[in-house]
C-alpha positions in Angstrom: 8.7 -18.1 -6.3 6.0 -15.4 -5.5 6.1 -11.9 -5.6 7.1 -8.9 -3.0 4.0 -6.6 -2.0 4.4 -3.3 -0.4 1.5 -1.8 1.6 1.5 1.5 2.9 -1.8 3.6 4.4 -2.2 7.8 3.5 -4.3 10.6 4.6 -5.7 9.3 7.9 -6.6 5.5 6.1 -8.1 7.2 3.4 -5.8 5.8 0.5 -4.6 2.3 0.6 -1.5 1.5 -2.0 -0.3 -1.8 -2.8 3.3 -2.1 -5.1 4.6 -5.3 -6.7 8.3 -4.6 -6.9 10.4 -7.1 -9.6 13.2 -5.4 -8.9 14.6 -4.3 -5.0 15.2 -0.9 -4.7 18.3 0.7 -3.4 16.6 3.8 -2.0 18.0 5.1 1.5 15.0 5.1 3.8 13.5 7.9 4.9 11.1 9.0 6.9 7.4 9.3 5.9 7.6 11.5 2.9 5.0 14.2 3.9 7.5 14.7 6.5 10.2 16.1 4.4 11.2 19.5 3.4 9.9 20.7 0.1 13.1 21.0 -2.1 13.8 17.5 -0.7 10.4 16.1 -1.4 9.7 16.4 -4.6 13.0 15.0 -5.5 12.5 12.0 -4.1 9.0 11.7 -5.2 10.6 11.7 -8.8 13.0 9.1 -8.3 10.5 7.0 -6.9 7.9 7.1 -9.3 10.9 6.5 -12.3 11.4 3.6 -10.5 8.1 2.2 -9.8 7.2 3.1 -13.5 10.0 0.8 -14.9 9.9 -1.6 -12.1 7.0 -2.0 -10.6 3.2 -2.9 -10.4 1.6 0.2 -8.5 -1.8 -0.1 -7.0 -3.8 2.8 -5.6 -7.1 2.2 -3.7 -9.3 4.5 -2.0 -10.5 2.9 0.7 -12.1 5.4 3.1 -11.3 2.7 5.9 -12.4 4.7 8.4 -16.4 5.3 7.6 -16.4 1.6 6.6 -15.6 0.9 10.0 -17.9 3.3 11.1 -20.8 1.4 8.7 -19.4 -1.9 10.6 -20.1 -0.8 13.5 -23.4 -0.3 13.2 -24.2 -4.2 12.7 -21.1 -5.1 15.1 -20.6 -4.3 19.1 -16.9 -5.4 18.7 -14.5 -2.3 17.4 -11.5 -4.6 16.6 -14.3 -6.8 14.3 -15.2 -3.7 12.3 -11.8 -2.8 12.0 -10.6 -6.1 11.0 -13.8 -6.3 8.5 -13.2 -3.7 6.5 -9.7 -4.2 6.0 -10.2 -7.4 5.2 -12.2 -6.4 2.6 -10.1 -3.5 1.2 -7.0 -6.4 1.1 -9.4 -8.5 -0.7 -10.2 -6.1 -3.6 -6.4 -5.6 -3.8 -5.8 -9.4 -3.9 -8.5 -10.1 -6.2 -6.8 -7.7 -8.6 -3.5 -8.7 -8.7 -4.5 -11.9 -9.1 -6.7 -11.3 -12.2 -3.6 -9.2 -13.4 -1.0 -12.4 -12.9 1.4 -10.9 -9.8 0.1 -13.9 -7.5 1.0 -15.5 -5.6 2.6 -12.9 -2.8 5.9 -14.4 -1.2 6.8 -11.8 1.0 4.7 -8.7 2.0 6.1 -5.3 3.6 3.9 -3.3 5.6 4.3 0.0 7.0 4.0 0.2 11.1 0.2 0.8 11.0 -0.7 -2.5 9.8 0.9 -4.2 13.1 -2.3 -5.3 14.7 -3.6 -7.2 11.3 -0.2 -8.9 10.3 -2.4 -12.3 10.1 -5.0 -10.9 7.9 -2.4 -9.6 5.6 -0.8 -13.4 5.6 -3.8 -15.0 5.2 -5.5 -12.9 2.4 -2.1 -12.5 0.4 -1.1 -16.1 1.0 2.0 -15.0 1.6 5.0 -16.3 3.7 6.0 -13.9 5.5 5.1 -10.8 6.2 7.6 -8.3 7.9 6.1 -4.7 9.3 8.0 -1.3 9.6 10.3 1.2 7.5 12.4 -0.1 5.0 13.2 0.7 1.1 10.1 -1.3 0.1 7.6 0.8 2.3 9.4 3.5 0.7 7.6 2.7 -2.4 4.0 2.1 -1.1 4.7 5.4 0.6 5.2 7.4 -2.3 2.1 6.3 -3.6 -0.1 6.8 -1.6 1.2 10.0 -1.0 0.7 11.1 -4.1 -2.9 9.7 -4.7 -3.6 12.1 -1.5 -2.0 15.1 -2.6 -1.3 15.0 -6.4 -4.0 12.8 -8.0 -3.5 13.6 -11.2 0.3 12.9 -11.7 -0.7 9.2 -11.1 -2.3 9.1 -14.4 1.1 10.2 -16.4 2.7 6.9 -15.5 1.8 3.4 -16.9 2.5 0.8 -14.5 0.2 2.7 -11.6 -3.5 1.9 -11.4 -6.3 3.4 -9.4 -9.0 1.2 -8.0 
């Protein structure tokens, strides 16, 4: 039996964050968390990280997706190629890692609804099963995240199980 993977995409696909979860959370979704109120925020924000800390494998990757396409599409005509490239290769590094760290292979992956158009690249690179895209407790995770990396960077570095690439 594999692993779960959450993916989730932050600040305009700046920050990419992959989560192994061992454990399923029981977190009511919610929508995106920058969307929020304040008060409401940053309470959830600290539930989630307690629980990725003790129960997850947290991945952080700044990915700058957007002026690697850009660079793609230079050598490419095709915008959907470029596109498709540099995810591809932002996936890769993310695979390549959790591989090296033991958390492969990926049964089941959870994407947030951005990822839609590349659901096969996200099969194929993860090897995984099945690969389900929109909002649930599992996004929840990746959400958190990546949120975080954007706007509080150096809170990351308090916890243990969450690794910047």
């Amino acid at each position: 039996m594999g692993f779960v993977l959450a993916l989730d995409m932050s600040g305009d696909w700046e920050y990419l964050s992959a989560v192994v979860v061992f454990r399923r959370p029981r977190f009511v979704v919610r929508p995106q968390v920058s969307s929020l109120g304040r008060r409401v925020r940053l309470k959830v924000l600290r539930d989630v990280l307690s629980f990725i800390d003790s129960n997850c494998y947290a991945l952080c990757v700044r990915a700058l997706v957007r002026r690697r396409v850009r660079e793609f599409l230079i050598r490419k005509a095709n915008r959907a190629g470029a596109w498709r490239s540099a995810l591809l290769f932002e996936f890769s590094r993310i695979a390549n890692h959790l591989r090296d760290r033991g958390f492969f292979p990926v049964s089941v992956v959870h994407a947030d609804n951005e990822f839609l158009s590349f659901r096969g690249i996200i099969g194929d690179v993860f090897g995984a099963e099945s690969v389900f895209i929109g909002r649930d407790e599992y996004i929840l995770l990746a959400d958190v995240v990546s949120y975080v990396n954007l706007r509080f960077s150096k809170l990351l570095k308090s916890y243990s199980n969450i690794v910047e690439l």
